[in-house]
C-alpha positions in Angstrom: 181.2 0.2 -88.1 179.1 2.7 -89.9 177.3 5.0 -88.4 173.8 3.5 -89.5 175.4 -0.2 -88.3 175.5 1.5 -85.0 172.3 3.5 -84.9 170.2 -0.4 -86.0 172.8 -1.9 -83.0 172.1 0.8 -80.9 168.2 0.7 -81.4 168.4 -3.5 -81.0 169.8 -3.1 -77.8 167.3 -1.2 -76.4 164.4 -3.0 -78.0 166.2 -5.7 -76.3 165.6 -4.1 -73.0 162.0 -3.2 -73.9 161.0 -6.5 -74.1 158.6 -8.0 -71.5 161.4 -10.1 -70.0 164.0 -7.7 -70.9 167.6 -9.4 -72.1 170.6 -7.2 -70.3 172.7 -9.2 -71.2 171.7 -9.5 -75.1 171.6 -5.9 -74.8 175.0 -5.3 -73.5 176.4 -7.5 -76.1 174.7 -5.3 -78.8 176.3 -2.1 -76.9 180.2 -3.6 -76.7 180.0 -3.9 -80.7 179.6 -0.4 -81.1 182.3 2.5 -80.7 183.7 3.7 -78.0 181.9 6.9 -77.1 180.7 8.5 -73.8 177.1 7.6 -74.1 177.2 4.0 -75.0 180.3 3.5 -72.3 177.1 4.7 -69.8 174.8 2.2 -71.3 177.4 -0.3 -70.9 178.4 0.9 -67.5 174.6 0.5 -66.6 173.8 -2.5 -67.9 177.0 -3.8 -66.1 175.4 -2.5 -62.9 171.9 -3.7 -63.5 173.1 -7.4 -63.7 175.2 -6.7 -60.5 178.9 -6.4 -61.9 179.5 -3.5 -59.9 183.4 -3.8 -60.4 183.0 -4.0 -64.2 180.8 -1.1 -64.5 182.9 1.0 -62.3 185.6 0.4 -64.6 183.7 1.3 -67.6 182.3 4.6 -65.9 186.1 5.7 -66.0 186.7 4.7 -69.1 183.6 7.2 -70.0 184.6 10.1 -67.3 187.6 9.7 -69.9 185.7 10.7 -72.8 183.9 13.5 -71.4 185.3 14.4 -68.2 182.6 17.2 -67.5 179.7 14.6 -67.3 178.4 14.9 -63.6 175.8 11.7 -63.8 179.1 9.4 -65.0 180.4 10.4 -61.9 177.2 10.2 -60.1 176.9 6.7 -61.2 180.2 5.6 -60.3 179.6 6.7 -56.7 176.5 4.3 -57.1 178.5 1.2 -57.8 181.1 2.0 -55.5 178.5 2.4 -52.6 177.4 -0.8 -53.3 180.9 -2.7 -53.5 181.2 -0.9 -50.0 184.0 1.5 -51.2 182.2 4.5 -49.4 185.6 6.7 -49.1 186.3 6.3 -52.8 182.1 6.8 -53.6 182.6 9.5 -51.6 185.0 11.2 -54.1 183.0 10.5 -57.0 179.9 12.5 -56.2 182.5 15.3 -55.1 183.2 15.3 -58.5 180.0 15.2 -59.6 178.8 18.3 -57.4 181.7 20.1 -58.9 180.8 19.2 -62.6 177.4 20.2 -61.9 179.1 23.9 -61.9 177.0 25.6 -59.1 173.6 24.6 -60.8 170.8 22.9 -58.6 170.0 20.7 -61.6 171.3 19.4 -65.0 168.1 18.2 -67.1 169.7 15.1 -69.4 166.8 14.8 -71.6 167.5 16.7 -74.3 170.6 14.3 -74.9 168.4 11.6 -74.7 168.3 10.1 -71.2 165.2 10.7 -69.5 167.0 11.3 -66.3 167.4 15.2 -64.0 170.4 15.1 -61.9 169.7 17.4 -58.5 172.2 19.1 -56.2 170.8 17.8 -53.4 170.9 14.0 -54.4 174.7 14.2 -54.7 175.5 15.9 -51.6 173.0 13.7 -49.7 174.8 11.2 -51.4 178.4 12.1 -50.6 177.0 12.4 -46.8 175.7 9.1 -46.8 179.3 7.5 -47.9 181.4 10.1 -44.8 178.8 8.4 -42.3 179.2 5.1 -44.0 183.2 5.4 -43.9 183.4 6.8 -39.9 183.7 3.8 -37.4 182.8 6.8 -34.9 180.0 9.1 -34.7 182.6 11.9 -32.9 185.0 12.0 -35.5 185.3 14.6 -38.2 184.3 12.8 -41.0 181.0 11.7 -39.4 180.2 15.0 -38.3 180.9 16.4 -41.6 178.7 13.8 -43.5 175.7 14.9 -40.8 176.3 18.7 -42.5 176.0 17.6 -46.0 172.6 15.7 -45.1 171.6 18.6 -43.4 173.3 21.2 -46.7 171.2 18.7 -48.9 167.3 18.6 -46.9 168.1 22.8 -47.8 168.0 22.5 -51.5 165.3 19.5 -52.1 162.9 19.9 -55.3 160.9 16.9 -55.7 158.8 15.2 -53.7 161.3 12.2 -53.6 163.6 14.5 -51.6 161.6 14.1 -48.1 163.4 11.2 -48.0 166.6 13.1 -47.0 164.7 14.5 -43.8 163.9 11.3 -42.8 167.3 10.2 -42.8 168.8 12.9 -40.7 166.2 12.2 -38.0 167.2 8.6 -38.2 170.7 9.1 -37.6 170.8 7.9 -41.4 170.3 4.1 -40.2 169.6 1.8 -43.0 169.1 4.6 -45.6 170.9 4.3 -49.2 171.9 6.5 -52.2 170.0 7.8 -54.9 170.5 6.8 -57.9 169.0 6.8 -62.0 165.8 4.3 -62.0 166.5 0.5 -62.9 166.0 0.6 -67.2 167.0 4.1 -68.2 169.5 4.1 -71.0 171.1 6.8 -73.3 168.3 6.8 -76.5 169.9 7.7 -79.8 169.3 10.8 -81.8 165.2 11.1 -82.3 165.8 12.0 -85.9 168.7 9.2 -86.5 166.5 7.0 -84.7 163.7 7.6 -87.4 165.6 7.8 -90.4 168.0 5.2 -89.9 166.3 2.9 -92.5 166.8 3.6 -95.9 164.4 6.4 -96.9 163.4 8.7 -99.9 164.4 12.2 -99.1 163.4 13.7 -102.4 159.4 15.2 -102.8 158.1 18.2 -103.7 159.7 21.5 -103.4 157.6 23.9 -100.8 158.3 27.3 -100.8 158.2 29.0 -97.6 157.1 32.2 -97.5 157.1 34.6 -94.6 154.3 36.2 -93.2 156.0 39.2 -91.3 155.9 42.3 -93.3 159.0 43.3 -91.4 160.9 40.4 -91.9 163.5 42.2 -95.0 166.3 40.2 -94.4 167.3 36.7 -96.0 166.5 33.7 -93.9 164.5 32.9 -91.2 163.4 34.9 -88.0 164.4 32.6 -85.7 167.8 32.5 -86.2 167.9 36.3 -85.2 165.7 36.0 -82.2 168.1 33.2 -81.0 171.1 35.3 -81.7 169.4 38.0 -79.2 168.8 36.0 -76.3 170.4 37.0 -73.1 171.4 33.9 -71.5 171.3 34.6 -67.5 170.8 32.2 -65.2 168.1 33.2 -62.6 168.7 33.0 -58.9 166.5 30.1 -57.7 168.4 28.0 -60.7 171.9 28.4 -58.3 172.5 25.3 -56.0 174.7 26.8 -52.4 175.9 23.2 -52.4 177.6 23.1 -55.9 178.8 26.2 -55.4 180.4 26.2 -52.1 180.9 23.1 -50.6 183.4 21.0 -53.3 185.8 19.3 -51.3 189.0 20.3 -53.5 191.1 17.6 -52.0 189.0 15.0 -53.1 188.6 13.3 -56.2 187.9 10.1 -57.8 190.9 7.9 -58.5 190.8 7.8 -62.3 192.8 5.5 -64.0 192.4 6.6 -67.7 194.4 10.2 -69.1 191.2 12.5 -68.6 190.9 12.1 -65.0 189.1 15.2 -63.2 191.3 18.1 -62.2 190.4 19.5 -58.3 191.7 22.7 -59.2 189.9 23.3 -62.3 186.9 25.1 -61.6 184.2 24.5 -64.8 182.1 27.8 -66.4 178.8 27.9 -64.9 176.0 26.6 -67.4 172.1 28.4 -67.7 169.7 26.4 -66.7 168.6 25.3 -70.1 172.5 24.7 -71.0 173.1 20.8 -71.0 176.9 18.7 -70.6 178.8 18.5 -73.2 177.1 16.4 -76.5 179.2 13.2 -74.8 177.4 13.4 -71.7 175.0 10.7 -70.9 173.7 8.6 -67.8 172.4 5.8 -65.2 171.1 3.4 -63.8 173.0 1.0 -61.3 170.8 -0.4 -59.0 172.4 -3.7 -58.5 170.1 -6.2 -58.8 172.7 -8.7 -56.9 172.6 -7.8 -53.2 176.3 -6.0 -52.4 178.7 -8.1 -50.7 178.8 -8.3 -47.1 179.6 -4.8 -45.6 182.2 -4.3 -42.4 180.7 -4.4 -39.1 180.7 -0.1 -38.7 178.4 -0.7 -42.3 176.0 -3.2 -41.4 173.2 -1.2 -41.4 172.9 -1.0 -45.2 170.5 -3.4 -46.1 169.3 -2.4 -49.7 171.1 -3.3 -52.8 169.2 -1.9 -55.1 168.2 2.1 -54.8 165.1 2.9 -54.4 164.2 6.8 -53.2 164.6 7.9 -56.5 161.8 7.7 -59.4 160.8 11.1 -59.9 163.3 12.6 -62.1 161.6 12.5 -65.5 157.6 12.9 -66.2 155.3 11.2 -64.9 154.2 8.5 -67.4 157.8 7.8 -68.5 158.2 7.2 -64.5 155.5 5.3 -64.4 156.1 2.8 -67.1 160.3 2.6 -66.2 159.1 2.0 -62.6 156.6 -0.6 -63.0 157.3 -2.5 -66.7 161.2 -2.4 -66.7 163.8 -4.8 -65.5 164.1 -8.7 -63.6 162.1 -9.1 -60.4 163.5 -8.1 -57.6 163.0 -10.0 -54.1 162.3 -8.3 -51.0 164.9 -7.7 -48.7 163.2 -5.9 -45.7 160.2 -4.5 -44.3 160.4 -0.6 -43.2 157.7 -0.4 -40.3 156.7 3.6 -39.6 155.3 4.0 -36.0 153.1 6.5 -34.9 152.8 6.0 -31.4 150.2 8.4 -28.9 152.5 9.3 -26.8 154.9 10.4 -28.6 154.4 13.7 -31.2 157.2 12.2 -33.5 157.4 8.8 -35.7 159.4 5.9 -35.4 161.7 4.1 -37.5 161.7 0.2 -37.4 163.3 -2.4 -39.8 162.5 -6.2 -40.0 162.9 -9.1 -41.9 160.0 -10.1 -44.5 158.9 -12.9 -42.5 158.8 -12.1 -38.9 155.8 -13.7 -37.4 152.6 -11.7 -35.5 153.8 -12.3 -32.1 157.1 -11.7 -32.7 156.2 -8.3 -34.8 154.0 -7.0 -32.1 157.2 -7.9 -29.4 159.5 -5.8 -31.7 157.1 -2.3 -31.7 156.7 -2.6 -28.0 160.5 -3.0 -27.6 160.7 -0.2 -30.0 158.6 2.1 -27.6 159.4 1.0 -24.5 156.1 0.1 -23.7 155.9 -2.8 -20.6 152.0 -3.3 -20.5 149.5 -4.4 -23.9 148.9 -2.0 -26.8 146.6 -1.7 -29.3 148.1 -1.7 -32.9 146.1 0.0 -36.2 146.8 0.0 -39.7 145.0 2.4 -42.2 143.0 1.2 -44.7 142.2 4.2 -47.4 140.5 6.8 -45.2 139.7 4.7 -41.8 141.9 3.0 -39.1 141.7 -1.2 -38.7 142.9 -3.3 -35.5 145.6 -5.6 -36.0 144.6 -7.9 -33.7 145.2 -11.4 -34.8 147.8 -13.0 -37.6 145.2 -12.9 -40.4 145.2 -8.7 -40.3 149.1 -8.8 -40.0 149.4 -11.5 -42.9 147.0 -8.9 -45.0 149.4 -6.0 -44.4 152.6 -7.8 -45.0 151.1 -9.0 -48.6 149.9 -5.9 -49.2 153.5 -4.4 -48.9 154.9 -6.5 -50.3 153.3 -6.1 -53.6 153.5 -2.7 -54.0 157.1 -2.6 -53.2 157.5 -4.9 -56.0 155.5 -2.9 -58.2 157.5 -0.1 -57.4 160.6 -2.4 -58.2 162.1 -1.7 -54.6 164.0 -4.4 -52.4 161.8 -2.7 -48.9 158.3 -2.6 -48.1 156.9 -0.2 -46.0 154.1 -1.0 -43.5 152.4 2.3 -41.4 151.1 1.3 -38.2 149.7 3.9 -35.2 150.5 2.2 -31.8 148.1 3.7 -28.6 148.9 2.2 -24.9 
């Protein structure tokens, strides 16, 4: 295939999953006809995840850790899909090897390379936490303890808002909290220029001569090539992650099974900030839109198949409109309560199905709390406190939940309550 055959593929593929009701499946159809290369092995890898072929898209992560085995978010991704296939000691491995590809930075800004994605330090060794705690049958053993030290390593190095979530987990003992991950939609973008120009176009006009305004400019060319050649490239301290840096587990590594697998004892330059992976590099998405199969008893706590504390990576309106316009429905797994309770200076945790009843719900928060006697439950409403005193207020909250967490294209809502005895 030429390479304007696959710049028009590449571009249908994505207008494919642009559409209102996006077509993955058209799309990924579009990306298999094009060459093998490390981006559109992600795109495939994602789209393979999106539709919930975790196995398939695991696969093709390899086959793109192959191509360009420096590319942190393939291996990132990977962990993704292998978290949700329940293979937490292997997921484990991959985002070891993506904290040791992201060569001691706290963030690698994919962008520029055309995925609107940032990958943080602190989201891969919250990650590889997760997947130790996930893997220990006992909360003594080593590995347990050690994945409680990552959490903790990665609440030290958050940047985004996003990141409280990682505090939140460590209080709760990490109980029905899941991985980050690259938002539902966000694919490798070709080339801005080959993406304009890929139609036939006429590239012949009128001759400008540019003429340079600096009297001191003597030399033939342009300034800016010199000014580039005299940067000094040093990374500044707050761009150093302690995580990437110092806690790569060299004895653990992802079980590649193409040629270019990553070597444990290879320890990769460290990049400036404003350096990006190699030209290969590409990444995510995953967020399996098929609910993972059933996990082992010491795992049953995971109850969200598609990840949702990430959606901040990339500006604002790009965020907004991947977060809200992008990808199939998605149905609502569970209900995160957060309880605020008078007696007590710190908040509760509580998850529950989507259709518990009144009754029931207010037996579950008093069960929660110990409490023997009656208690009044309040929700807020913008600036002001309402009673939830019969099932019409608590039918109001649920569908109020609900819809935003389906807005926000997340398999939990979230419902605050303050409880007072």
């Amino acid at each position: 295939m030429s390479l304007k055959q696959e710049i028009e593929t590449w571009v249908q593929a994505l207008e494919l999953c642009e559409q209102e009701e996006p077509d993955y499946e058209g799309a990924l159809q579009k990306f298999e006809q094009i060459g093998d290369s490390a981006k559109i092995c992600f795109n495939i890898g994602i789209l393979q995840a999106t539709l919930g072929e975790h196995e398939k898209a695991v696969a093709t992560y390899h086959k793109c850790m192959d191509i360009d085995k420096f590319l942190a978010v393939a291996y990132f991704q990977c962990g993704v899909s292998n978290f949700l296939l329940t293979e937490f000691a292997e997921a484990a491995n991959n985002f070891n090897d993506a904290l040791l590809y992201l060569r001691g930075n706290n963030s690698i800004n994919y962008e520029q390379l055309g995925l609107k994605f940032c990958l943080y330090s602190c989201e891969v060794i919250f990650n590889r936490g997760l997947c130790r705690l996930y893997s220990s049958n006992d909360k003594n053993d080593a590995e347990h303890q050690e994945g409680m030290k990552d959490l903790a390593a990665a609440a030290k190095e958050k940047k985004i808002e996003a990141h409280n979530v990682i505090e939140e987990a460590i209080a709760e003992g990490a109980d029905g909290f899941t991985v980050f991950s690259v938002p539902v939609g966000t694919l490798y973008q070709p080339p801005g220029i080959k993406r304009k120009n890929y139609k036939t176009k006429d590239y012949l006009g009128k001759a400008v001569v540019r003429a340079s305004v600096d009297a001191s400019n003597l030399h033939t060319g342009f300034d800016g090539t010199e000014k580039r050649q005299s940067v000094v490239e040093e990374r500044p301290e707050e761009a150093k992650s302690f995580a990437a840096s110092n806690l790569v587990i060299p004895d653990r590594s992802s079980k590649i099974s193409f040629s270019g697998g990553p070597d444990p004892t290879f320890s990769p330059p460290l990049a400036s900030p404003s350096s990006l992976p190699s030209p290969a590099a590409p990444p995510p998405i995953t967020n399996g839109l098929m609910a993972p199969p059933p996990a082992p008893a010491a795992v049953n706590k995971i109850r969200d198949s598609v990840v949702t504390f990430r959606s901040s990576s990339f500006d604002a309106g790009y965020r907004q409109s991947m977060a809200f316009d992008n990808g199939p429905p998605v149905d609502l797994a569970q209900m995160k309560v957060k309880i605020h309770h008078n007696k007590h200076d710190k908040m509760r945790l509580m998850l529950m199905g989507t259709d518990v009843p009144f009754e029931q719900f207010a037996d579950l928060v008093r069960d929660k709390l110990g409490i023997r006697g009656k208690c009044e439950i309040e929700l807020k409403d913008e600036n002001d406190k309402i009673a939830m005193v019969d099932k019409g207020d608590y039918d109001a909250a649920l569908a109020t939940s609900k819809d935003t967490a389906r807005r926000m294209r997340s398999t939990i809502g979230t419902i605050e309550i303050w409880v007072s005895e």
